[in-house]
N, C-alpha and C positions, 0 to 999 in steps of 0.2 A: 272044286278045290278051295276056293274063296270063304265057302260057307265051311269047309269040316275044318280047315285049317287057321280057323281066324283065332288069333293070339286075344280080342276082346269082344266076345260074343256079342255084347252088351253094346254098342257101338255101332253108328249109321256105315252101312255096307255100299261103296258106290261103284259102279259098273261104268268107265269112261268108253264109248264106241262113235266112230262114225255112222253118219243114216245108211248103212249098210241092210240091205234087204232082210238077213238075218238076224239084226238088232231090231227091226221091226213087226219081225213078225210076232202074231199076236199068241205064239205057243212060246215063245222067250220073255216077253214082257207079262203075262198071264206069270209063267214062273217066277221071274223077278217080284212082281208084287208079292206072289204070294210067301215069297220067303224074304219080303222087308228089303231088297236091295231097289236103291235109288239108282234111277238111270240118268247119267248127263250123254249127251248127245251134241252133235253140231247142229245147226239149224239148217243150212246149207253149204253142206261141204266149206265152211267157214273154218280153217284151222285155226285164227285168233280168237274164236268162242272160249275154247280149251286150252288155256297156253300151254300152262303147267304140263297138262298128261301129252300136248303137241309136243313139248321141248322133250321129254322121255321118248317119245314115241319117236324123235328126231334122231337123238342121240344114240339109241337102240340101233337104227339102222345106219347113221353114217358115221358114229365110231367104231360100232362094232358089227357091221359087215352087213347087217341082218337087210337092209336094202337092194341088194344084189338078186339074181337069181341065182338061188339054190336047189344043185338038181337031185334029191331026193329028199322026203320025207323025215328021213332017221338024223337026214345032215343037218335039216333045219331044227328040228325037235332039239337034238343035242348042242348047240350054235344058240338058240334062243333061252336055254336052261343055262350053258355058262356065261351068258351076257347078263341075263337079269342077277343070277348068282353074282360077279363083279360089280352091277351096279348098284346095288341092296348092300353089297357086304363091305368092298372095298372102296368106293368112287366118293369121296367126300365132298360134299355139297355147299358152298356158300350161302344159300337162304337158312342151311341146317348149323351153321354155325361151325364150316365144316368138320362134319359129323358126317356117319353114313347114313340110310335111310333105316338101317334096318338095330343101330346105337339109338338113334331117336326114336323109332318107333315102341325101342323096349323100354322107353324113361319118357314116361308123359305128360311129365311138366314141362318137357320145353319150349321157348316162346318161338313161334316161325317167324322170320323177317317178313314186313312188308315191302314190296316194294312199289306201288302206288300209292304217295302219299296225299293226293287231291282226289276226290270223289270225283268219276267222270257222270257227267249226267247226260242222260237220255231222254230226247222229245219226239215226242209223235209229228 
């Protein structure tokens, strides 16, 4: 879906997952190269690696229920389709000047808040 429905073809394609057995195998990452999508990954089940896609990935499930057991298939499918729908469409974003994700993503001049304003550095 990622690749037929991408609104800017032209544009780096990123795949956020955990070291999930699945994200590593080497029949999904074979396909990801071959069709140009970058993989970010955690290094060890590290959820501060990824904050950004952790704090979605957060939100997803404990504002909108998606954390719980869900007991079929159709409940979850349907449940995960109007959660991301509300937070694409309607959930307005403070780093997005709040804006929703999916007003910003159609107007791309706009500038993202940082909020790390000191470089952290890192020693061996």
């Amino acid at each position: 879906m990622a690749l037929t429905q991408r609104n800017y073809p032209h544009q780096k394609l990123i795949h956020h997952s955990d070291c999930g057995l699945q994200y590593c195998n080497p029949t999904y990452t074979s396909f990801a190269e071959l069709n140009q999508i970058n993989i970010s990954m955690t290094q060890q089940y590290d959820s501060y690696e990824n904050a950004v896609a952790e704090r979605i990935n957060g939100i997803l499930k404990q504002v909108f229920g998606l954390g719980k057991t869900i007991v079929n298939l159709k409940l979850a499918q349907k449940m995960v389709k109007k959660a991301v729908k509300i937070y694409n469409s309607k959930r307005m974003h403070y780093s997005l000047e709040f804006k929703t994700p999916n007003l910003t993503h159609s107007n791309q001049n706009h500038n993202y808040r940082q909020y790390r304003k000191i470089p952290i550095l890192v020693t061996q």
